[in-house]
C-alpha positions in Angstrom: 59.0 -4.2 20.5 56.0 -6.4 19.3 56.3 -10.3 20.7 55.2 -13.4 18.9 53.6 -15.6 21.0 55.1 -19.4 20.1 52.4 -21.9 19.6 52.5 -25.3 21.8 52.0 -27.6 19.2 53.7 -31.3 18.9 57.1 -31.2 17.7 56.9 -33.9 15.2 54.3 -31.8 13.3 56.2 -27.8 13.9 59.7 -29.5 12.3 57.5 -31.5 9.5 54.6 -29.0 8.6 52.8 -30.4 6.0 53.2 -29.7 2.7 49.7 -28.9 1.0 48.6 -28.5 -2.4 44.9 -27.0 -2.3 42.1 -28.4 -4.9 38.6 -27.3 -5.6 36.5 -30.6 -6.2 34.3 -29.3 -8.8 37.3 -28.7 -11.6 37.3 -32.7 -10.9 34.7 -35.0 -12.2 35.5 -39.2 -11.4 38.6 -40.4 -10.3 41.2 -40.6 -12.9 40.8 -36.9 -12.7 41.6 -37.0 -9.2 44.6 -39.6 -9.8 46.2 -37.1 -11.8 46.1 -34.2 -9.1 47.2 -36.7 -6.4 50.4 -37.7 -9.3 50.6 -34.0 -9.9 51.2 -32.8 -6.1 53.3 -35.4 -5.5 56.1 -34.6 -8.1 55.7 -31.3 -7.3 56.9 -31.9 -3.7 53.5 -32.1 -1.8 53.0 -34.5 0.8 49.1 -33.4 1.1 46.0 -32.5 -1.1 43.3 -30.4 0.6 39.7 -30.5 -0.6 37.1 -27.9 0.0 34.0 -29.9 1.3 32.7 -33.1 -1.1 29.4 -32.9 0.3 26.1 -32.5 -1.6 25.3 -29.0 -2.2 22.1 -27.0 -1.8 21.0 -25.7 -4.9 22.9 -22.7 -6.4 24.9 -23.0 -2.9 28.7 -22.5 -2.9 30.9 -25.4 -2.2 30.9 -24.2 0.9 27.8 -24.5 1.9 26.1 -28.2 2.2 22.5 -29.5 2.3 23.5 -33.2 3.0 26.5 -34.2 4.6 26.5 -38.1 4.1 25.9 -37.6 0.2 28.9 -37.0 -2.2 27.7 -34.0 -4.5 26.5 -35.4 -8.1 28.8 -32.9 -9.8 31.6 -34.9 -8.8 30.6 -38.1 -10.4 32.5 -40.3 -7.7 30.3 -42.7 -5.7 27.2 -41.0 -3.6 28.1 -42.7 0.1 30.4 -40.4 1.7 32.9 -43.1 3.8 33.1 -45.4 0.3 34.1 -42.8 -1.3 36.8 -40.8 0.6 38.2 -44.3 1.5 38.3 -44.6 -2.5 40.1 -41.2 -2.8 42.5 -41.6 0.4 43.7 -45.4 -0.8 44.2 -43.5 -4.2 46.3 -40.8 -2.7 48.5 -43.2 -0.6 49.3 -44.5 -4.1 51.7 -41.3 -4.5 52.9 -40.8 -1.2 50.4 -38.3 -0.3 47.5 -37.3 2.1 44.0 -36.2 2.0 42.7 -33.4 3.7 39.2 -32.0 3.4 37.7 -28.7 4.9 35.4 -28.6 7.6 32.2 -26.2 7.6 30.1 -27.3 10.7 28.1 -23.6 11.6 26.0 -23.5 8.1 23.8 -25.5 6.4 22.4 -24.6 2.8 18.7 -23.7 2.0 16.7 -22.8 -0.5 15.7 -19.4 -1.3 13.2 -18.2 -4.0 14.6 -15.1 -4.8 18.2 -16.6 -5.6 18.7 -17.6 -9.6 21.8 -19.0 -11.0 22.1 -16.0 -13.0 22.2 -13.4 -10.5 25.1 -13.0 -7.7 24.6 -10.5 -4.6 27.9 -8.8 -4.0 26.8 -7.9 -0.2 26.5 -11.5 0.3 30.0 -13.6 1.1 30.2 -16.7 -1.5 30.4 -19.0 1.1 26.8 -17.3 2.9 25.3 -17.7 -0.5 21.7 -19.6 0.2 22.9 -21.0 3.7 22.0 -20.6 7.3 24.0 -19.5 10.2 23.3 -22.4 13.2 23.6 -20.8 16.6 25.8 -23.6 18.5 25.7 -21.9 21.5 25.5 -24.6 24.8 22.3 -26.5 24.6 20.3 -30.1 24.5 19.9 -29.4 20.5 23.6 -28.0 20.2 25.1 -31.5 22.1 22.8 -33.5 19.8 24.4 -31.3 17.1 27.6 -31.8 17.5 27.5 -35.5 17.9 26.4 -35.7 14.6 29.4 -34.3 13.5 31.9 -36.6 15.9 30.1 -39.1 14.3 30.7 -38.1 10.7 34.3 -36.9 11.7 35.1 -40.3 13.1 33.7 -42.0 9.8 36.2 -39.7 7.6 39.3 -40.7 10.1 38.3 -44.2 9.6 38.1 -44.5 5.6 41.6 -42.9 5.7 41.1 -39.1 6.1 44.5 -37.3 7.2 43.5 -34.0 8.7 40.8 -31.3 8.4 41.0 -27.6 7.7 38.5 -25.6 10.3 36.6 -23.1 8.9 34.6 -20.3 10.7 36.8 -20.3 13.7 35.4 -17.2 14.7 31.8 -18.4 14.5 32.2 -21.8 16.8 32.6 -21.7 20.1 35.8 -22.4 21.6 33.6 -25.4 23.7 32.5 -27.0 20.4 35.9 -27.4 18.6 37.4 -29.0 21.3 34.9 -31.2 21.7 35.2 -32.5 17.7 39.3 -32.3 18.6 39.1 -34.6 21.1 36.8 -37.1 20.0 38.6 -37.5 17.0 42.2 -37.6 18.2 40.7 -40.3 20.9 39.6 -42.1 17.3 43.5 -41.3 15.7 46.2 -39.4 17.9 47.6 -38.3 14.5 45.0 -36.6 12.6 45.6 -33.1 12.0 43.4 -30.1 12.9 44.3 -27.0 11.0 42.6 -23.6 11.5 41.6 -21.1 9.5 42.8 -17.8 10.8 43.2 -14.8 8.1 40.5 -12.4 9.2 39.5 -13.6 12.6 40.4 -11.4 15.7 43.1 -12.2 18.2 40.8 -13.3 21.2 39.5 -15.9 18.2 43.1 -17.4 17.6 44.2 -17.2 21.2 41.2 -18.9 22.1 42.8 -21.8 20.1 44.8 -22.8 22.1 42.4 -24.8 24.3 40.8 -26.6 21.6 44.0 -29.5 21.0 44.3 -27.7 17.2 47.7 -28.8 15.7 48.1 -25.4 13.8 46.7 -22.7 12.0 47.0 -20.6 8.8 48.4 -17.2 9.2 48.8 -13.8 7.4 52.0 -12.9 9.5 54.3 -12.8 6.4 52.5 -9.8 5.6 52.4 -7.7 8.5 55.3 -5.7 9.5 55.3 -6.1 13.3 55.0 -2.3 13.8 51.0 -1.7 12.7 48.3 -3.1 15.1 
């Protein structure tokens, strides 16, 4: 018989899971759009919105994939500083009762490439890989440097009101490095939540979780019948 392993996470949040209703930024533009999608979750019975990343993109880049992570991208005609703005978006979702969660993509940055057209879409090539590059955050001087950028930015988004943060490309970050931007920002705001990104990744991945203060995780168990490997 197959065994679950139970996941030690606070009690407060395993009873009261949040409730999330997920939002891609670019079918909004200002924000009466994003008034409406905050009203919208809310009577539907979500206590949480979740963006994919509101950062500037690099040209012809997924939304995935940012070139500037203290800009706002144009497309979203919202205000261009980053902290103004989220603080903006989170005051306007407390309105309605709800949270504001945003993704979090810190092994890729975007870059240009020549031979990449707005026209034409290589189907060996992920959406999210599209016109980006992998960084190798392995232990180092320039990885350290690295990541304090990013407790820095993190700590910025906890302070104009963000709730939480979706971790993407679990599999591609050292355990090391996520617990690191964990614990400097539950140090900032014991109640921000860190939630993982899971379908896909490997068991030694997810177990490796565990070590990293992450307050839950996406999963793909509903549709796996306990019997296959």
């Amino acid at each position: 018989m197959n065994s679950v392993p139970t996941f030690n996470a606070p009690v407060s949040r395993l009873s009261h899971p949040p409730r999330i209703y997920y939002v891609h930024p670019l079918h909004l533009r200002g924000y009466d759009a994003w008034s409406e999608i905050f009203e919208h979750a809310h009577r539907l019975g979500f206590d949480t919105v979740l963006s994919a990343p509101l950062f500037r993109r690099g040209k012809y880049a997924s939304i995935f994939v940012s070139s500037d992570f203290d800009r706002i991208d144009p497309a979203l005609a919202l205000e261009d500083d980053v902290q103004g703005t989220c603080s903006s978006l989170a005051k306007l979702a407390a309105r309605y009762d709800v949270r504001l969660m945003l993704d979090l993509v810190v092994d890729r940055v975007a870059h240009d490439d020549a031979d990449v057209n707005s026209g034409v879409v290589d189907p060996r090539i992920p959406p999210d890989a599209t016109c980006s590059r992998s960084l190798d955050l392995a232990p180092s001087d320039l990885t350290y440097r690295y990541l304090e950028e990013w407790r820095r930015r993190i700590g910025n988004l906890i302070d104009a009101g963000i709730a939480g943060f979706r971790c993407l490309g679990i599999n591609r970050v050292p355990q090391e490095a996520w617990a690191s931007l964990i614990k400097a920002a539950k140090t900032r705001r014991d109640e921000v939540d860190f939630l993982a990104w899971t379908p896909g990744t490997g068991p030694d991945h997810r177990h490796a979780l565990r070590d990293t203060s992450v307050d839950g995780c996406f999963s793909s168990l509903a549709w796996w019948n306990l019997e296959d490997s």
